[in-house]
N, C-alpha and C positions, 0 to 999 in steps of 0.2 A: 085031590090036593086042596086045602085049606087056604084060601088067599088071606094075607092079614090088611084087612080093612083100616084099621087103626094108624099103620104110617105115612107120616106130614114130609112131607117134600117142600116146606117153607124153615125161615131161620126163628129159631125163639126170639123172644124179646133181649134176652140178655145177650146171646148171639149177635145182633142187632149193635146194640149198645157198646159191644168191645167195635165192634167196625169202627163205629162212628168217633167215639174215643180216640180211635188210633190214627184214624184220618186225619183229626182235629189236629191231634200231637204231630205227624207228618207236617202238614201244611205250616204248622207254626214255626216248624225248625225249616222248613226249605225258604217261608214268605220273606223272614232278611236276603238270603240269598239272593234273590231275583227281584229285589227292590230297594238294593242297596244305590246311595247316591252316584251316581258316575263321576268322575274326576272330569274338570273341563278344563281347558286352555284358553279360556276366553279372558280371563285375568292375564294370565303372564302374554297373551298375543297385543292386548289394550297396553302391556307396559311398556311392549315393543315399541308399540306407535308413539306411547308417551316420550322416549328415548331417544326417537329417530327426529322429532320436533326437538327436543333440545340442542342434540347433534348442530341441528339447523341452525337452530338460532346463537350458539355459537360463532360459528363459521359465518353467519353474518353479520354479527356481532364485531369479528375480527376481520372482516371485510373494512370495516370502519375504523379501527383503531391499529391500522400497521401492523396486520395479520397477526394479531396477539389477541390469547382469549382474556376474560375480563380481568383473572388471579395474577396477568401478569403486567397490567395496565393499570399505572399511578390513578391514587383518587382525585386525584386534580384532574384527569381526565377522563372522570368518570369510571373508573376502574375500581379494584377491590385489592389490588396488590396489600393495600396495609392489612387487610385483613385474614394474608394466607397462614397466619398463627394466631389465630383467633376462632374459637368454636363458633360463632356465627358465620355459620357455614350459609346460610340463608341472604348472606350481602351479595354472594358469586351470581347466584339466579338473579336477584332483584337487580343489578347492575345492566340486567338484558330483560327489562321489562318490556322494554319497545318491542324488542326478537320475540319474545317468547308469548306477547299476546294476554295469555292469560295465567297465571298459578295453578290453574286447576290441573294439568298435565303432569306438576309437581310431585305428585301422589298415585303411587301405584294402586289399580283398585282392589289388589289382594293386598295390601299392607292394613291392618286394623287399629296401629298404634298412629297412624298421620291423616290428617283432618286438610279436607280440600278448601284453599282460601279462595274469596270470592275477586280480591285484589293483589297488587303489590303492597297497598301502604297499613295504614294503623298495626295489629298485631300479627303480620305476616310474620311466621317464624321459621325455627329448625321442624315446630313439628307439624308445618305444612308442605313439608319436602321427603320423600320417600331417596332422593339420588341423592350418593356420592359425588362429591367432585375431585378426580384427577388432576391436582395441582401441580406435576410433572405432564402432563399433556402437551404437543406441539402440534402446529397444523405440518408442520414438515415431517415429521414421523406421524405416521398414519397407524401404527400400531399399536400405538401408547393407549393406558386407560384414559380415559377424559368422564366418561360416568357411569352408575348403573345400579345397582340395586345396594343399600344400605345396609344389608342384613351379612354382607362379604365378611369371611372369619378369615384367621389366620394373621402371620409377622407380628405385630406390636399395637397394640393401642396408646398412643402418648396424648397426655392430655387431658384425657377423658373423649378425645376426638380426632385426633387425626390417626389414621390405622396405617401402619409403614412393614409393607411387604417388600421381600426380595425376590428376586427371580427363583430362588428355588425353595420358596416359601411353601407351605403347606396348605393352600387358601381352599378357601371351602364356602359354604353357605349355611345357615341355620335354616332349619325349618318354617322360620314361623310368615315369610312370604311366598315362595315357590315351593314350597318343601325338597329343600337339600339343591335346588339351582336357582340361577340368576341369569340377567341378561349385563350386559357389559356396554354400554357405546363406546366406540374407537374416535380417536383423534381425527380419523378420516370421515365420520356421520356415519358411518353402517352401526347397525346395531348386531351381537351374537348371543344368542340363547347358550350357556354354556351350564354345564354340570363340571362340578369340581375337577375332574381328571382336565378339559380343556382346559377350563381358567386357569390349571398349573402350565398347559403347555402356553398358555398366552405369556405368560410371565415371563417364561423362560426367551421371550422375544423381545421384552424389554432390553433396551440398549442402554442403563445404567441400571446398578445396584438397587438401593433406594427407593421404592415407587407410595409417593406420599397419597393418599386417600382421605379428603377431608368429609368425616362422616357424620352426615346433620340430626 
């Protein structure tokens, strides 16, 4: 029998070349896959903390003025009541400068449209404040909104600023801080991470129609 000498047990060069080709093209389409960014909670858990300091310095804020928080305390005594129909929404925080320490807490660090102030005075504004203010809030209903993420949709916008939900409003959140949730402070200082389906059941616990939201 004849052996054939002549045949290669290795791969041609072009052989070779489709491997290498195909691998390249694999790899490219799998490399997004598995080096895509991760989604973090280190933003909305920083706006918790931011929220649960506000809480605070309300409440002791209203430790000082006849358990009333600042939107319901005449400016004669250092309050803000004249300004609860007025878009400067940014006099409610400044009213509790002392409580609140510093502005910087004012600014969610996922929010990209509000800029962190370094004080209360010169141009502190609306758009060094990322929170709402609950100007239906009570320290006696503990369920009530008192603050929390700016970006809250739904009920009315009047004004250009004040956003007026009802308890069976349809509230919601826009994407462009939490994408699609928010956190809430209560009248009571807890803070609640809530995605829309909650935030309607909070609503629906509201004990008057009405729930005004002055949004900075």
């Amino acid at each position: 029998m004849r052996i054939n000498t002549n045949h290669r047990g290795g791969l041609s060069f072009l052989e070779v070349a489709v491997i290498l080709v195909t691998v390249v093209l694999v790899v490219g389409f799998l490399w997004p896959l598995f080096h895509r960014p991760r989604p973090t909670n280190r933003g909305r858990i920083r706006c918790v903390n931011n929220l649960k300091q506000v809480g605070l310095a309300f409440r002791l804020y209203a430790n000082d003025h006849g358990d009333q928080f600042s939107f319901r305390v005449s400016n004669e005594f250092a309050g803000t009541i004249d300004f609860v129909n007025s878009p400067q929404v940014f006099r409610h925080y400044q009213a509790m400068s002392n409580e609140l320490n510093t502005p910087k807490i004012l600014v969610c660090p996922s929010d990209p449209q509000r800029f962190r102030a370094t004080n209360f005075l010169g141009s502190f504004g609306n758009s060094n404040i990322s929170y709402f203010v609950g100007l239906d809030a009570d320290e006696t209903e503990p369920e009530r909104l008192l603050s929390g993420d700016r970006n809250i949709t739904g009920g009315r916008l009047s004004n250009g600023f004040l956003r007026v939900l009802r308890t069976n409003s349809l509230a919601g959140w826009t994407a462009t801080i939490h994408t699609n949730a928010g956190n809430i402070g209560l009248a009571d200082g807890s803070v609640q991470q809530m995605m829309p389906a909650t935030l309607r059941r909070q609503l629906q616990m509201q004990t008057f129609n009405d729930i005004r939201l002055a949004i900075p």
